[in-house]
C-alpha positions, 0 to 999 in steps of 0.5 A, a space after each residue: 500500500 502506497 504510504 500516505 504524503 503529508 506537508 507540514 509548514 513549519 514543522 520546525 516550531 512547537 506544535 509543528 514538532 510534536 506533530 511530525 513525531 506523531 506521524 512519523 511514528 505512525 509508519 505509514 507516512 512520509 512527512 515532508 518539513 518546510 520551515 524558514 529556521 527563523 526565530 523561533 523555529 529550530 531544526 533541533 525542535 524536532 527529536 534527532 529519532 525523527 530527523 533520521 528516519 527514513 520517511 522524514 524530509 525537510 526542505 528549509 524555505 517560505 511556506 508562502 514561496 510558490 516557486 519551491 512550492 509547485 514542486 513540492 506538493 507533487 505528490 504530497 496527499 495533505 497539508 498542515 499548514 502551521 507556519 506562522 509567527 506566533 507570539 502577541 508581545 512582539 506583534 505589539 513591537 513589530 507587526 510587518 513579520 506577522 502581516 508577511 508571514 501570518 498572512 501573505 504567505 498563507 495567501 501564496 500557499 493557498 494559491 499554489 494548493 489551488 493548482 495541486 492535487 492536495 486532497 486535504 488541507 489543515 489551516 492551524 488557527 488560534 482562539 486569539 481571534 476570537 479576543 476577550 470570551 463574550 460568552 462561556 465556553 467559546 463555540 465556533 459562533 462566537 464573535 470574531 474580534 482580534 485584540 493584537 496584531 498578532 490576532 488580526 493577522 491569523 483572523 484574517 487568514 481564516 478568512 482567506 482560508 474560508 474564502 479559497 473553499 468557497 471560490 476555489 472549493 479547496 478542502 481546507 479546515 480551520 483548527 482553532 486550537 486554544 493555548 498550547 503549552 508542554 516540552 519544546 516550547 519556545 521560552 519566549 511564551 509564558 510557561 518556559 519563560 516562567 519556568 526558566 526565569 524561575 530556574 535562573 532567579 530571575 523575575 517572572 513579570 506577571 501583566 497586569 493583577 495577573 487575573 487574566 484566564 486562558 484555557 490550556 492544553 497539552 501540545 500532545 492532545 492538539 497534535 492529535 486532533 491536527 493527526 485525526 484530521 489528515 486522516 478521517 475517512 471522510 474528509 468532506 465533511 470537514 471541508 469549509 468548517 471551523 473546530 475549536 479545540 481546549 478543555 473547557 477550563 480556564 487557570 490565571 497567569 497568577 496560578 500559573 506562576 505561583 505552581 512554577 514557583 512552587 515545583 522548582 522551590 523557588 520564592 514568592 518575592 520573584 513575582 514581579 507587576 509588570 504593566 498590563 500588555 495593550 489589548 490584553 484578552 482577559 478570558 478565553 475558555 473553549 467549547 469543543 463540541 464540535 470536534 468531538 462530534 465530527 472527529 471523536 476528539 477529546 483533551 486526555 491530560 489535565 492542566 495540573 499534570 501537564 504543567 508538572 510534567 512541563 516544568 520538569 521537563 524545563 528542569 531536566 533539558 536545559 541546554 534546549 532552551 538556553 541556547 534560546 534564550 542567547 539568541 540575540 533576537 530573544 535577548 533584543 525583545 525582552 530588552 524592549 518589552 520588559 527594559 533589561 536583558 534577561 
């Protein structure tokens, strides 16, 4: 049986990674990787087991680049379309990264999968689109309404990817995944920078009266729903939708912070206030309804063990991530977001 081909832009980022390791241990799949390696995607995201296998393969380029594009999806069977830039702070300092590779580059894949013979596409979303919960839990219904650039940018690659199923009729799902978290992060996101700072006796800068609430899941569980996706037996159904994905419970940035101290035994007094960010959304919580009825979908790992086992994992790995946290790109953004090196 011909071994199914899969596509994943930006397979060298957090989920990206996870994802890959996922299908690659399948067996059943080639798993072709396109990636800039720009920060803050790095080869060695991606475990060496799986770079070596001999069904991994990984081109570094622009998932919006048509030129390296046309070739590569001969056939490829499906998309995971994850590349992006991903974090609000930054989009707040610089919004021309996000605009280019949030949403232009989205347009120009779309449009070469146009002239493909692609018969399933991923579209990797977030619940950032959706901006601060109107109403509990969030279902697919629920307003759009970005409050960050970072936010407005994937809001309108949705959009994009809606309006190539309509006029195009590409099949093509939209996956808003609420926030990711576990191994492998980059530290510049909440729980590896909290984590890390906390390992350093560093401050860790809680915004605002750090009540803001988001609704957490395991990395393991959103690749698993990306996984069920590429696979269903009937993608059709799926085709043109939009799926929420979390676990329908929501935890503080200050319960967050307060666990990490408290697993690595370190003191309260590393807390530090920091000026709220602009635009900060100060409540997202999922309902997932929908993709456990079209997919059998649902989250398996509570927020309580994830987060030990992730706060471990940090302990235990620390030459991934500072090599990380030297890079002058990291080192330039908390310099202008927090006004010191870290």
């Amino acid at each position: 049986m011909r071994k199914r081909s899969v596509l994943v832009t930006g397979g060298a980022g957090f989920v990206g990674s996870h994802l890959v390791e996922r299908l690659i241990q399948r067996g059943d799949t080639k798993v072709m990787v396109l990636d800039k390696l720009v920060y803050p995607g790095r080869l060695d995201t991606i475990p060496r087991s799986v770079r070596k296998d001999p069904n991994f393969r990984f081109i570094r380029g622009d998932a919006g680049n048509k030129r390296i594009l046309e070739p590569l999806l001969k056939g490829i069977d499906s998309v995971a379309h994850l590349a992006a830039e991903t974090h609000i702070d930054r989009s707040i300092l610089s919004i021309d990264t996000f605009v280019k590779n949030d949403f232009v580059s989205s347009a120009h894949l779309f449009e070469a999968l146009v002239s493909s013979k692609v018969k399933r596409i991923i579209h990797l979303s977030t619940s950032e689109v959706y901006g601060t919960a109107q109403r509990t839990p969030m279902d697919e219904a629920h307003p759009i309404a970005p409050q960050s650039p970072y936010a407005a940018t994937k809001a309108g690659a949705d959009r994009l990817a809606y309006s190539f199923y309509k006029t195009y009729k590409l099949p093509i799902l939209i996956l808003r995944l609420f926030n990711m978290y576990g191994p492998r992060q980059h530290v510049e996101k909440l729980i590896p920078f909290f984590t890390t700072n906390a390992l350093l006796d560093l401050p860790l800068y809680v915004y605002g009266d750090g009540t803001a609430e988001r609704d957490w899941m395991w990395v393991g569980d959103g690749a698993a729903l990306i996984e069920k996706a590429l696979f269903a037996d009937d993608f059709s159904p799926l085709a043109g939708q939009e799926l929420n994905a979390g676990t329908g419970h929501s935890f503080s940035i200050n319960w967050i912070a307060e666990r990490i101290l408290d697993r690595l035994n370190k003191p309260k007094g590393l807390l530090k206030a920091h000026t709220d960010r602009p635009g900060h959304v100060a409540k997202l919580i999922a309902r997932s309804t929908k993709a456990h009825k079209l997919l059998g979908w649902r989250p398996r790992k509570r927020f309580e063990q994830g987060l030990g086992e992730t706060i471990d994992w940090y302990r235990d790995n620390q030459r991934f991530w500072k090599v990380r946290r030297e890079d002058k790109r990291f080192k330039a953004y908390t310099r202008a977001w927090y006004g010191r090196k870290l």
